[in-house]
C-alpha positions in Angstrom: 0.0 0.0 0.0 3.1 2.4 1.1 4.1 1.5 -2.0 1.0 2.2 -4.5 0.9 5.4 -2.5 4.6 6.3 -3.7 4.1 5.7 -6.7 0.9 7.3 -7.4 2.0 10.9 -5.8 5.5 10.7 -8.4 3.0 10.2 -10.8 0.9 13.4 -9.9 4.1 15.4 -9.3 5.7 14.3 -12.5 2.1 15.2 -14.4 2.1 18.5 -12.8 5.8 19.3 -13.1 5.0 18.7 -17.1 2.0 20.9 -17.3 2.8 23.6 -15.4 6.5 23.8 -15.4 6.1 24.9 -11.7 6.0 22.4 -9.3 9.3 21.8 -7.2 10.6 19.8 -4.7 9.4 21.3 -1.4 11.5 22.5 1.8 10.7 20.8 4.8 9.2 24.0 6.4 6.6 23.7 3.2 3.0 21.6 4.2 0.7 21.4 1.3 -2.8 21.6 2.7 -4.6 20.7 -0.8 -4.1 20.7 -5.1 -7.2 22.3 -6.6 -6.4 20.7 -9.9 -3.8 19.0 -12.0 -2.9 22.3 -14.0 -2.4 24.7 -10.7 0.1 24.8 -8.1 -0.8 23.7 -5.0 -1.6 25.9 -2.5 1.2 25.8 0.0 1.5 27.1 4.2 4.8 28.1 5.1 5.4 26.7 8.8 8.4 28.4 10.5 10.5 27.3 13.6 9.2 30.7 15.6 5.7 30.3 14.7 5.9 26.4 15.4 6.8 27.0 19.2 4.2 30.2 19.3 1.4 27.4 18.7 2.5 25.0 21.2 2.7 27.4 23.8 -1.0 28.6 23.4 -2.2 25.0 24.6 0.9 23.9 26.2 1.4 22.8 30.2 3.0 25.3 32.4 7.0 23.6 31.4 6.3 24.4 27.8 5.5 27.8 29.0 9.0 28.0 30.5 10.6 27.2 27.6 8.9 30.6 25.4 9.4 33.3 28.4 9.7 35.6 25.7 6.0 35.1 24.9 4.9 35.6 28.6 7.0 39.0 28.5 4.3 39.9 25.7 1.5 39.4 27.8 3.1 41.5 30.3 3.1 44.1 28.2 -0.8 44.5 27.8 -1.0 46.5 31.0 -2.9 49.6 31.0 -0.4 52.9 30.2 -1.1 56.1 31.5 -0.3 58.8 29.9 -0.7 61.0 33.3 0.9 60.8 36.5 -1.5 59.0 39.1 -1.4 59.6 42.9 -3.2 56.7 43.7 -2.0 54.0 41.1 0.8 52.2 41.4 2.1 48.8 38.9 0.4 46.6 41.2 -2.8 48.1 40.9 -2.7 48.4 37.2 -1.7 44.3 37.1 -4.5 43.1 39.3 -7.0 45.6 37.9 -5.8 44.6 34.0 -6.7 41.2 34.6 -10.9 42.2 34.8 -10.6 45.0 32.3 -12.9 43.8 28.9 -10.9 42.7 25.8 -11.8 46.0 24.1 -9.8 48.2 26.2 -6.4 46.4 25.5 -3.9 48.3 23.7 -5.4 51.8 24.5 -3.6 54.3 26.6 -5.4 55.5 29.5 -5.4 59.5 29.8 -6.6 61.4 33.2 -10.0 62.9 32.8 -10.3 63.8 36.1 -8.8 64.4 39.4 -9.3 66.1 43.1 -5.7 67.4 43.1 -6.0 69.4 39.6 -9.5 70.1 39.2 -10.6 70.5 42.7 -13.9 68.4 44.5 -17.0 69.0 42.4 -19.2 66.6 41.0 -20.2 69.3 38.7 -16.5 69.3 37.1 -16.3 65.8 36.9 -19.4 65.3 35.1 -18.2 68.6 32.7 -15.0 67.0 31.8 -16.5 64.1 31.0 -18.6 65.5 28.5 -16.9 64.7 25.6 -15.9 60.9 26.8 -17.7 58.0 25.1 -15.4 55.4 26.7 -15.4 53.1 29.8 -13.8 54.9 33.0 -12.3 53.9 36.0 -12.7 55.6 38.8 -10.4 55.2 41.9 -10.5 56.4 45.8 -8.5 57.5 48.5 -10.0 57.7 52.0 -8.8 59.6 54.7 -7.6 55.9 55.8 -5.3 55.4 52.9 -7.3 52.7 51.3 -7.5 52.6 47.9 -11.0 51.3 45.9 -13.6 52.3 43.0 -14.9 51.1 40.0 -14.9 50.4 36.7 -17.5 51.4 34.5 -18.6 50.7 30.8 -19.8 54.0 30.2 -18.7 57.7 30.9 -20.2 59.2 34.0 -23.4 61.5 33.2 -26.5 62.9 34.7 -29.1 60.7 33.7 -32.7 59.8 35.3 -32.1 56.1 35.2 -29.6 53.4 35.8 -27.0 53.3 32.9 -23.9 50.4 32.2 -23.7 47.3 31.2 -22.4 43.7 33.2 -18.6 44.8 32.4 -19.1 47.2 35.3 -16.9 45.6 38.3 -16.2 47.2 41.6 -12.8 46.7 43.0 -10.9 47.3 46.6 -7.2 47.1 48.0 -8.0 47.2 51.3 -5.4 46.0 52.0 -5.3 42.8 49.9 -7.2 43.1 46.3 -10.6 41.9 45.6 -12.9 42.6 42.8 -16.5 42.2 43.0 -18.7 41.4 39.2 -22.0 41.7 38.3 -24.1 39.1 40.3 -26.9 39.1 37.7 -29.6 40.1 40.0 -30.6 43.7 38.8 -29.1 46.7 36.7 -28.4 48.8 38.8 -24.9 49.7 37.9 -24.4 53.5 37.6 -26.3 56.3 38.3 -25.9 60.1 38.6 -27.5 63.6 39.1 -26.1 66.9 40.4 -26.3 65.8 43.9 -25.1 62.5 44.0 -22.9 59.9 41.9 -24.4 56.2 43.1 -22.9 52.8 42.2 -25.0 49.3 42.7 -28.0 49.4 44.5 -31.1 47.6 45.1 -30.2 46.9 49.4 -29.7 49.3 52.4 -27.5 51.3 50.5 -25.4 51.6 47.3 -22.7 49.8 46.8 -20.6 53.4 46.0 -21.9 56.5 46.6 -20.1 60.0 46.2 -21.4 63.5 47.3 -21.9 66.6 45.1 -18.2 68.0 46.7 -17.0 64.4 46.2 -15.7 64.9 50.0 -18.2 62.5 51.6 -18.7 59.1 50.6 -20.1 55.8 51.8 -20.5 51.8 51.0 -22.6 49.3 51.3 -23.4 45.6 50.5 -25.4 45.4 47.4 -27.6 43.0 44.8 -25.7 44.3 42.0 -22.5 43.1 42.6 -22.6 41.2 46.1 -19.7 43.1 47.4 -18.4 44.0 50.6 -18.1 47.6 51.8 -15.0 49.0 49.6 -13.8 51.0 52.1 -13.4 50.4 55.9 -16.2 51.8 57.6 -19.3 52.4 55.6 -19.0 56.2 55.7 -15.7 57.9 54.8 -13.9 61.4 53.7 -12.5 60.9 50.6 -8.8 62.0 50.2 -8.2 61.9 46.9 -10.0 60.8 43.6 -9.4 60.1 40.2 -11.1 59.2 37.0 -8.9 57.5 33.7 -10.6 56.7 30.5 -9.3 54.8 27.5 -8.0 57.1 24.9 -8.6 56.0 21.3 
């Protein structure tokens, strides 16, 4: 059978050699995936070395990983840039909060919309700057205890009469060790705003995030929306600092 097999593909080749004058002897790096007929090359996918080890590693075990650490050093890569100094993020934040951000915000810069130390504590100002935004936001807080929380949210803050966002909205919290709290499922009630108030979650006792009109006070509760804990450490707090990124594309 090995035999017949042989013989019959010299056959073909020889055949197609005469008709076309183009068929050659192919490299080793050469797979041909099908011939659409006897009068047409066939059609040919060049496999290199590089690219050969690139698709191992995508379903490989962790010592195949080892052996690419070049490819992990791309990953690595993918974390968020800012194109503004932050107060309140550091490299660890940006890697733990990377890891939840949605597929379409990789690659993008993130640029400073808003923040306490330059543009002073008004809800007003934040809601002004943000005018112009149509991209997801994160929005990160300083107590007056040094701990560090917010949220991220699908769409630009705004004055609206009803509940706005989608279920890539997360809350987050380093306080002190990181968790992150999704959508549970169980209502919408993921961001909403007017000129007195900016509330996160809801649907319980309290929302999950909610910031004054001077963005000074603040508080935190357990809700529905994203069955999280209070972000910060007591359920009221002074906010010390505040910023707001979004993706610039």
């Amino acid at each position: 059978m090995a035999v017949w097999l042989a013989d019959m593909w010299y056959s073909r080749e020889q055949r197609l050699t005469e008709k076309s004058g183009a068929m050659k002897r192919l490299a080793e790096n050469i797979k041909v995936l099908y011939i659409a007929s006897d009068c047409m090359e066939p059609y040919v996918e060049i496999i290199t070395v590089k690219e050969s080890k690139r698709c191992q590693s995508l379903c490989s075990s962790d010592a195949s990983e080892a052996e690419e650490p070049e490819y992990q050093l791309e990953v690595d890569d993918d974390l968020p840039v800012l194109t503004d100094q932050s107060h309140l993020l550091d490299d660890y934040h940006l890697e733990k909060l990377a890891a939840h951000m949605p597929a379409r915000t990789y690659g993008y810069q993130w640029q400073l919309v808003y923040s306490t130390a330059i543009h002073g504590s008004s809800l007003k100002t934040l809601y002004r700057n943000m005018a112009e935004v149509d991209s997801p936001v994160l929005l990160v807080v300083k107590d007056m205890h040094k701990k560090v929380f917010g949220a991220f949210s699908s769409d630009p803050f705004r004055v609206s009469k009803y509940c706005y966002g989608t279920g890539e909205t997360f809350l987050f919290s380093f306080n002190p060790d990181f968790q992150v709290y999704k959508w549970s499922g169980v209502n919408s009630y993921f961001v909403s705003g007017n000129w007195d108030s900016l509330q996160l979650g809801g649907g319980g006792s309290g929302f999950a995030l909610w910031l004054d009109a001077d963005l000074y006070r603040g508080s935190s509760f357990s809700s529905p929306t994203f069955h999280n804990a209070p972000l910060s450490t007591n359920e009221d707090f002074i906010v010390q600092d505040l910023e707001v990124w979004t993706v610039q594309n």
